[in-house]
Structure formats: C-alpha cells, structure tokens
N, C-alpha and C positions, 0 to 999 in steps of 0.2 A: 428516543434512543437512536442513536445512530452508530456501525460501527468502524472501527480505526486500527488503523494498520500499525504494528509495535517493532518494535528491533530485531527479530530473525526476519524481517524484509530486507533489512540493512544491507547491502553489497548481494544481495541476490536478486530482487527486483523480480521475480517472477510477473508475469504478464497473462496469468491463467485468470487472476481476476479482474482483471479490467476487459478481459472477453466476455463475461457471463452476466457482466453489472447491467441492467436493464438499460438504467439512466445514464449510462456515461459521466459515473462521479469518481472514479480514480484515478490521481492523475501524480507525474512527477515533473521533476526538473527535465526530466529528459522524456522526448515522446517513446511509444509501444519502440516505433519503427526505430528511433534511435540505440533503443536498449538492446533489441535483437541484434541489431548489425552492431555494436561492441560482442554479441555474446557469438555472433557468427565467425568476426575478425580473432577471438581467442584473446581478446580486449579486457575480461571480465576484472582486471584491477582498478579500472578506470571506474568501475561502480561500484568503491570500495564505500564511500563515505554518500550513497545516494539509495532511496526507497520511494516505494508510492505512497501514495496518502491517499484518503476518505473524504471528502468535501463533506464536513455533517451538515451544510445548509441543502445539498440536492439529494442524498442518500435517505433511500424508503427504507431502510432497514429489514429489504426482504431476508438479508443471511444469504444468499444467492453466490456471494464471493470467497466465505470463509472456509467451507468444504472443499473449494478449488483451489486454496493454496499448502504448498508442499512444504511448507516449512513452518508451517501455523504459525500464521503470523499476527489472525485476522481475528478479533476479537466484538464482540457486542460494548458497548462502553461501559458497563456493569461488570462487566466480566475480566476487565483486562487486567489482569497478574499485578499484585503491587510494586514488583520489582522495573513493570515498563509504566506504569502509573503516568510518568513523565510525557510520553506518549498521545495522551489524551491533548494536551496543550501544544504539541508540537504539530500534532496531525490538524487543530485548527489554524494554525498560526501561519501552515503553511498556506493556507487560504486565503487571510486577510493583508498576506503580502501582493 
C-alpha cells in the first residue's frame, strides 16, 4: 500500500506534508522552497495547475502525512474516493517521468 495525493492538493500545495514524511517521498514540479516564496510573494495563481505527489516506490505507508494536510487531500490507495480514482495513475506517472 502506499499513499497518494488527489485533487484538493491542486493549486494549494500545502507543504505540511512533505515536513513530517520520514523518507523524504513527496515531491513536485516545484521545490518546498520554491512554493513558499510564490506563497510569500502573493503569487498563489501561479500554482493554479500544480501539486505534490507520493513516490509509491519510497513511501512506507506510515500515514504520517495524511493527518497533516489541511485540505485532505491525502489518501491510503484503497481509500481514495472514486470521483479522484484518476489520481492513483497520475501520482505514479509523475515518477516515471
């Protein structure tokens, strides 16, 4: 099992869980430090069309991340709502790019 981040990440990017992940498996297009300084600069449109993903090849599946995000976004792979189902393919796919 491993879990994956779904569509309320979408344009919000919180970075609450990629503090608490043990392993260091969340990761986006844009680094922690990049997403702050847009969210410092009052930038946040600019991370209209951008989230983090789950690496399901490094991720222990402690759940460690899912409690810490504010917009639940953060799901077990069994669990994930069939409406972001979609999700599941996209959060690896962003990995084998």
């Amino acid at each position: 099992m491993t879990f994956v981040i779904t569509e309320p990440c979408l344009g919000t990017c919180d970075t609450s869980c990629v503090d608490v992940c043990p392993v260091d498996c969340i990761h986006g297009p844009l680094s922690v430090e990049e997403i702050e300084q847009i969210k410092l600069d009052g930038e946040e449109a600019k991370l209209a069309d951008i989230q983090l993903y789950i690496d399901p090849a490094i991720c222990i599946d402690c759940g460690a991340c899912e409690p810490e995000c504010p917009v639940e976004a953060i799901f077990d792979e069994y669990h994930v709502p069939d409406k972001w189902s979609d999700y599941l393919d996209k959060n690896a796919a962003f990995f084998e790019e």
